[in-house]
C-alpha positions in Angstrom: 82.9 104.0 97.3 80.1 103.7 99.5 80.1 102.0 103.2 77.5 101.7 105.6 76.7 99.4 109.1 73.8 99.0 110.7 71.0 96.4 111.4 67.6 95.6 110.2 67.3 92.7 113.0 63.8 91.3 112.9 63.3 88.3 114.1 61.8 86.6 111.1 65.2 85.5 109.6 65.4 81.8 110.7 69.4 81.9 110.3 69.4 84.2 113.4 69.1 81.2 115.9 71.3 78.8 114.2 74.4 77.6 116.4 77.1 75.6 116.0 75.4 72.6 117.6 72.3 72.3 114.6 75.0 72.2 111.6 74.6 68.9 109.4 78.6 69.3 108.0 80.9 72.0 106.9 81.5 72.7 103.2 85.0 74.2 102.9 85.8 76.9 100.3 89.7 77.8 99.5 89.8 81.6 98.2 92.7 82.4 95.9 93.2 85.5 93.8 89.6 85.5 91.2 88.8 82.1 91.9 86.8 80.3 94.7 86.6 76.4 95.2 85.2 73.8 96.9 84.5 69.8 96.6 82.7 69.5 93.5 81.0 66.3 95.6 79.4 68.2 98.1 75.8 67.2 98.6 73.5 69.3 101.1 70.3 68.5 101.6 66.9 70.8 101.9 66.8 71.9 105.9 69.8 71.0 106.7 72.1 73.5 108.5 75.2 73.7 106.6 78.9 75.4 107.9 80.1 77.2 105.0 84.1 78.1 105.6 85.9 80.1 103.3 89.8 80.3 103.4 92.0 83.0 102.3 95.1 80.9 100.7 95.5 83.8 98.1 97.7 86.9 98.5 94.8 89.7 98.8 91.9 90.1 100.9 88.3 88.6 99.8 85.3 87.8 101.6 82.5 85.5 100.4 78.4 87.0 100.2 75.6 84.9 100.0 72.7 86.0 98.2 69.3 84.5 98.1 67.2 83.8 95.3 66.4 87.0 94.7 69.9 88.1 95.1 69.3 89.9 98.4 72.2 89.6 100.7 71.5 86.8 103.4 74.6 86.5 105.0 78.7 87.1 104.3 81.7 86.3 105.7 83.4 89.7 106.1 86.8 90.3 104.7 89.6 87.9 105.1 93.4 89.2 105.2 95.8 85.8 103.3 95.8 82.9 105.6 92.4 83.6 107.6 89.2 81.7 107.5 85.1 82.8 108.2 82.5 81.1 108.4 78.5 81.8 107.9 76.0 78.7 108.6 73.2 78.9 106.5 
């Protein structure tokens, strides 16, 4: 196992100024043991800031990465012990 911390903070990542105040809704994501869900109805549109919140309602620990199209990392919500919640706004 391999674990690392540290920053490559440039300031070319547009998510690094997004707030609380610019997000467009919250799309909620309930974690259980090897399966992740959310509102099938969710519609987001292009620009919009969007709250993504993941839940821990399982009995282990998960955490939730985001990957862009290219599959590099853009953001994650870091790992959740059963009954807490992360969010990342994207």
């Amino acid at each position: 196992m391999l674990s690392a911390c540290g920053s490559d903070d440039t300031d070319d990542d547009p998510t690094d100024a997004l707030s609380p105040e610019d997000v467009s809704q919250t799309v909620e994501f309930m974690a259980t043991e090897y399966e992740f869900g959310a509102d099938a109805s969710t519609t987001i549109v292009a620009g919009e800031v969007v709250r993504f919140r993941l839940t821990n309602v399982g009995e282990l620990d998960h955490e939730m990465r985001v990957l862009d199209e290219n599959g590099q990392l853009t953001d994650q919500i870091e790992r959740l012990v059963p009954g807490a919640s992360g969010d990342v706004l994207l």
